[in-house]
N, C-alpha and C positions, 0 to 999 in steps of 0.2 A: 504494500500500500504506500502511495507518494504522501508527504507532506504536502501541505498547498504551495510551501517554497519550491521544494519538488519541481508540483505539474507545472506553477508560473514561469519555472526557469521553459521546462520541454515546450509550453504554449509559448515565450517570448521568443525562443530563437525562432520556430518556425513563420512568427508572422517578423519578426526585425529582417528576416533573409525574403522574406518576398514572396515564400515558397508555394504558396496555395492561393490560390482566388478568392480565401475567406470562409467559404461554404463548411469546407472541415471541421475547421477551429468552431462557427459560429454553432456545430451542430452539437460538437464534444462540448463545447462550454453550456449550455445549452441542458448536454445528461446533466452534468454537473450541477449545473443550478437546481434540477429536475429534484436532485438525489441528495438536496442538503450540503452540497459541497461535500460529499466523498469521493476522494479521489481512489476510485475500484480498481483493481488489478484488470479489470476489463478496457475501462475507460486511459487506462497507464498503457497497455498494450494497443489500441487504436491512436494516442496519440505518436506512440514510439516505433506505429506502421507510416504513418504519416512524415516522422522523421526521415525512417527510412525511405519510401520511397522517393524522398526528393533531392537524398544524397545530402544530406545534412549531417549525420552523424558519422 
């Protein structure tokens, strides 16, 4: 499970680098607000597929 420092760091680089059109981030933050702000090993794994595929990490 991330910290919220954690998921901000994984949500800040991917939008500081440009990488997504927005849609992603808007939808994962979104669970997030959904779910009380727990950052789930689900929602940790969709943001850190999003890393990946855009060659960020």
């Amino acid at each position: 499970m991330l910290t919220k420092e954690q998921f901000m760091k994984m949500y800040n680089t991917i939008y500081a680098d440009g990488a997504t059109q927005g849609y992603e981030l808007r939808d994962l933050m979104a669970k997030v607000e959904k779910r009380n702000r727990e950052y789930t090993p689900r929602l940790t794994q969709e943001l850190e597929q999003i890393l990946k595929d855009k060659s960020i990490t």
